[in-house]
C-alpha positions as CSV (number, residue, x, y, z in Angstrom):
1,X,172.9,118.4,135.8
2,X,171.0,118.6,132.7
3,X,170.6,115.2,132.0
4,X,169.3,114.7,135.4
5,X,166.7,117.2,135.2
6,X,165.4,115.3,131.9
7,X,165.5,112.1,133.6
8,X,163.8,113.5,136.5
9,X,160.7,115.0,133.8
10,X,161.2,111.6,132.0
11,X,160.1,110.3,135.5
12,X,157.6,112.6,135.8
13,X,155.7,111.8,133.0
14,X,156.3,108.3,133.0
15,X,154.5,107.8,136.4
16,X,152.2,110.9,136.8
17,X,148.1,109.9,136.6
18,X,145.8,111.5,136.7
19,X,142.6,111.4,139.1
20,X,138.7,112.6,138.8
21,X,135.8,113.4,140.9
22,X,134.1,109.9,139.8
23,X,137.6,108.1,141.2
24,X,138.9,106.7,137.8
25,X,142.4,107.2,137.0
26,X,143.9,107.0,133.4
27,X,147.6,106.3,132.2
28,X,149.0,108.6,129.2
29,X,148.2,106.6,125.9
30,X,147.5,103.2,127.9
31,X,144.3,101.2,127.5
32,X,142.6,102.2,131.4
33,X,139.7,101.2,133.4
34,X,137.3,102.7,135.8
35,X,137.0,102.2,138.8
36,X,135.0,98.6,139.8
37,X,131.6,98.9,141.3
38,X,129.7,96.1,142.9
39,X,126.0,95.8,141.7
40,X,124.0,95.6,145.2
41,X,125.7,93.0,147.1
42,X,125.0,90.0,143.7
43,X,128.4,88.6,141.9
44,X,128.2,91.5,139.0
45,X,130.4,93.9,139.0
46,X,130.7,97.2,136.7
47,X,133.5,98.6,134.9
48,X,133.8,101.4,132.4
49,X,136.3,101.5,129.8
50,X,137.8,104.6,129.2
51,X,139.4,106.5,126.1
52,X,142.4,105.3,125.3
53,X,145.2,104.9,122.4
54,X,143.0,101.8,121.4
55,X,140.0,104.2,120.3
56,X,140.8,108.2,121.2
57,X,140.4,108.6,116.9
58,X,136.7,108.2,117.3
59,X,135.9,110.6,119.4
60,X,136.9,114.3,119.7
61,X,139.3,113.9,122.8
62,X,142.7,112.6,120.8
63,X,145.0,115.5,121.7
64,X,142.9,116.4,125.3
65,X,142.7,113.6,127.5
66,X,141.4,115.2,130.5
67,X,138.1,115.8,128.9
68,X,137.4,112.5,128.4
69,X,137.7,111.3,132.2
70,X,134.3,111.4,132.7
71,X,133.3,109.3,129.6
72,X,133.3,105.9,129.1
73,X,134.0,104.3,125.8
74,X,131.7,101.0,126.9
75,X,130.6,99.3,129.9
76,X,131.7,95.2,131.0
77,X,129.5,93.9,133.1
78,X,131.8,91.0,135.0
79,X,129.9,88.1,136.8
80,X,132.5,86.9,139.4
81,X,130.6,83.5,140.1
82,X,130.8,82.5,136.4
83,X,134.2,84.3,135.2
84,X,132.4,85.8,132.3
85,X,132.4,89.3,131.2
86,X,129.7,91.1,129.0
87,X,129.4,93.9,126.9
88,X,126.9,95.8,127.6
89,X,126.9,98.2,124.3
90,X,127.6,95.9,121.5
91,X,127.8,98.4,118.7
92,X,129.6,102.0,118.6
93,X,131.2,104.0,119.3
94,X,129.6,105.4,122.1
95,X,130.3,107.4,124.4
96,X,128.9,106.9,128.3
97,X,128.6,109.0,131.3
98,X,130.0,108.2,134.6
99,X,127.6,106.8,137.1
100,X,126.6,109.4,139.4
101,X,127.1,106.6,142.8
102,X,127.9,103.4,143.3
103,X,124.2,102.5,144.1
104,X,121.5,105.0,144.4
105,X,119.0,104.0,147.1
106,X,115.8,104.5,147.2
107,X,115.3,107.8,149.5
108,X,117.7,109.6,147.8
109,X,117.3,113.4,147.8
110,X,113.9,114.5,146.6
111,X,113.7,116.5,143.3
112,X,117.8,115.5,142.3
113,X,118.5,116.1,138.9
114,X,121.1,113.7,137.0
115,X,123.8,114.7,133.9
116,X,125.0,111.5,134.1
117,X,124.6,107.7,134.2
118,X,123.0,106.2,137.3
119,X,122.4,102.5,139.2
120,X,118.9,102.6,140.1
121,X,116.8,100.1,142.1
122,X,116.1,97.6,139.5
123,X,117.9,99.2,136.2
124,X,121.1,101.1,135.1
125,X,120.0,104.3,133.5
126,X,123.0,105.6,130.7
127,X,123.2,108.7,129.8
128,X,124.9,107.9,126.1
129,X,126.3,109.7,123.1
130,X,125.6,107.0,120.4
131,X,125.4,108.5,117.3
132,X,127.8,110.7,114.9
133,X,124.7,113.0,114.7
134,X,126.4,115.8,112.8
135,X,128.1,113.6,110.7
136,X,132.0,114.8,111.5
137,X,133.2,111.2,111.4
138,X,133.7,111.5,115.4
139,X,131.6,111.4,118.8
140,X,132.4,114.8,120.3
141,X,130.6,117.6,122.3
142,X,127.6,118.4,119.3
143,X,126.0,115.3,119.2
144,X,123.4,114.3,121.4
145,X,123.1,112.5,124.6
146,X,120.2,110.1,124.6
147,X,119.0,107.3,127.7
148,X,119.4,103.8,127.7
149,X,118.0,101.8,130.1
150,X,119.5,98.0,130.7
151,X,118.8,95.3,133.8
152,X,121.5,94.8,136.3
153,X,123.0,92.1,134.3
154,X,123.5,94.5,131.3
155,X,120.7,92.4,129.3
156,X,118.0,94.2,127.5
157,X,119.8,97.5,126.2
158,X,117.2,100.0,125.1
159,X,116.9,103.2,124.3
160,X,114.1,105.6,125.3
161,X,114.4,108.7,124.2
162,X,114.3,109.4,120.2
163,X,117.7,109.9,118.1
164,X,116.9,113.3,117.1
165,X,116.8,114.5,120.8
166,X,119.1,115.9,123.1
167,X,119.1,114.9,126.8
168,X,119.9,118.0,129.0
169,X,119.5,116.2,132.3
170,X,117.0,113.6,134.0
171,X,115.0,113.4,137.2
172,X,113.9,110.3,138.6
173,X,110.9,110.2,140.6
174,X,111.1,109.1,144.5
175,X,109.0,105.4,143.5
176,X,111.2,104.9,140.8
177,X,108.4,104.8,138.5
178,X,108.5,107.6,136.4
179,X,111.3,110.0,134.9
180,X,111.0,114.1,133.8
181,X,113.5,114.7,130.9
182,X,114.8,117.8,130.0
183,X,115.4,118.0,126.2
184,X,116.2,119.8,122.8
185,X,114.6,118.6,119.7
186,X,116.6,118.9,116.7
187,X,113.4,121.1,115.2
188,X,115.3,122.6,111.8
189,X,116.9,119.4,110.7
190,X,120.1,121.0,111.2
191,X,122.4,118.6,113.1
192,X,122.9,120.9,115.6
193,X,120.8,121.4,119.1
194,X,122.5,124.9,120.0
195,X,119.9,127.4,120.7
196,X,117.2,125.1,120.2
197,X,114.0,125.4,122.7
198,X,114.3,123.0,125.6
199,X,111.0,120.6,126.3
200,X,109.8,118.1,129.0
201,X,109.0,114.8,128.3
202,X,108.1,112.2,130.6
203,X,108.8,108.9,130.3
204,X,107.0,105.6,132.5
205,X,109.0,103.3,133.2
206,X,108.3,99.2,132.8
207,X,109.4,96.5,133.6
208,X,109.5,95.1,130.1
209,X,111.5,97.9,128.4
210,X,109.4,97.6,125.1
211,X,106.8,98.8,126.7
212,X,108.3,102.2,127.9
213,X,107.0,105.2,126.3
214,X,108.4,108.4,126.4
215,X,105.7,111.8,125.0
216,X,105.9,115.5,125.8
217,X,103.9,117.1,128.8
218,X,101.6,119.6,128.5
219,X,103.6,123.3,129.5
C-alpha cells in the first residue's frame, strides 16, 4: 500500500501543470512556452519563453516557480510564411511582462491603465526588467521595469523611458498617440526605488522610434 501511494505522488508530480490568468502553462524544471498569439491576422506569430531550468539562476525565481508565470524570459517572434523565428531581445537577461490581450483594438476602454506588456495598433509596447539595477548578480523584484517599444515584426527594439526609472504602470491614449507614465526616479543614487516619490511623464509616440521623447509634465 505504501509503495502505491508513492507511485500515485510520483504520478502526481510527474504530470501536474500548472495554469495562469494569461493562459501559459509551465512543466516543473522543463524549458516551457507561452501561449501562441497571432499578430492581427499577418503570418507572425508571438511566443514568450518562460523561466525555466535553462535560465531560473538569473533571476530571483529559482526555488518559487509560480512567481515567475507571468514573466517572460524573451519574446520569438515566428513568421509562418518564411519558417524563421526572431529574437526580439537580443541581449539579457531580461525579464518581460505578459501581454495584457491578444490584440488591443482601438476603442478599448477609456482611461485603462496597463502593468504589463501590450499589442497595440501598430507597435508591441514591453513592459521589461533589463537591468541588474541593484547589482545582486540576479533580475528580481527591486530592479526596475522600463518600456520598450518594437514594430510588429519585433524590428526596431527601443527603449523609452531612462534606466534609472521605474515604470509603475502606463496609460495609452484613445488615438494611440500619446502615453501618461507613472514613475519612480531613483533620486538618491541608491539602487533602490522604495519609497521614492512617484512622477508623470509623458511620452509622444512616432513612428520612427528615435524620434520618441519621453519629459515630465507639469503637476
Amino acid at each position: 500500500m505504501l509503495v502505491m501511494k508513492k507511485s500515485v505522488l510520483s504520478l502526481f508530480f510527474l504530470f501536474t501543470v500548472v495554469f495562469t490568468s494569461s493562459g501559459q502553462l509551465q512543466v516543473q524544471d522543463a524549458v516551457s512556452y507561452s501561449s501562441i498569439q497571432q499578430i492581427d491576422s499577418s503570418d507572425s506569430y508571438l511566443i514568450g519563453t518562460l523561466i525555466d531550468k535553462t535560465n531560473k539562476m538569473k533571476y530571483n525565481f529559482g526555488l518559487s516557480y509560480g512567481r515567475g508565470f507571468n514573466s517572460w524570459t524573451n519574446v520569438l517572434i515566428y513568421n509562418s510564411k518564411l519558417n524563421e523565428t526572431k529574437k526580439v531581445f537580443t541581449t539579457g537577461p531580461v525579464l518581460i511582462s505578459t501581454l495584457v490581450t491578444s490584440y488591443l483594438p482601438a476603442n478599448y476602454p477609456a482611461q485603462q491603465e496597463f502593468r504589463t506588456s501590450a499589442l497595440l495598433k501598430k507597435c508591441i509596447m514591453f513592459l521589461v526588467k533589463s537591468e541588474d539595477y541593484n547589482k545582486n548578480g540576479v533580475i528580481d523584484e527591486e530592479d526596475p521595469f522600463c518600456l520598450f517599444i518594437s514594430s510588429k515584426t519585433g524590428n526596431t527594439l527601443t527603449q523609452i523611458t531612462p534606466k534609472d526609472m521605474n515604470v509603475i504602470s502606463w496609460t495609452l491614449s484613445k488615438d494611440n498617440k500619446t502615453i501618461l507614465v507613472k514613475i519612480q526616479k531613483d533620486k538618491n543614487a541608491d539602487n533602490k526605488f522604495l519609497g521614492d516619490d512617484e512622477l508623470i511623464y509623458q511620452i509622444d509616440l512616432n513612428d520612427d522610434f528615435s524620434k520618441i521623447k519621453a519629459y515630465p509634465i507639469n503637476i
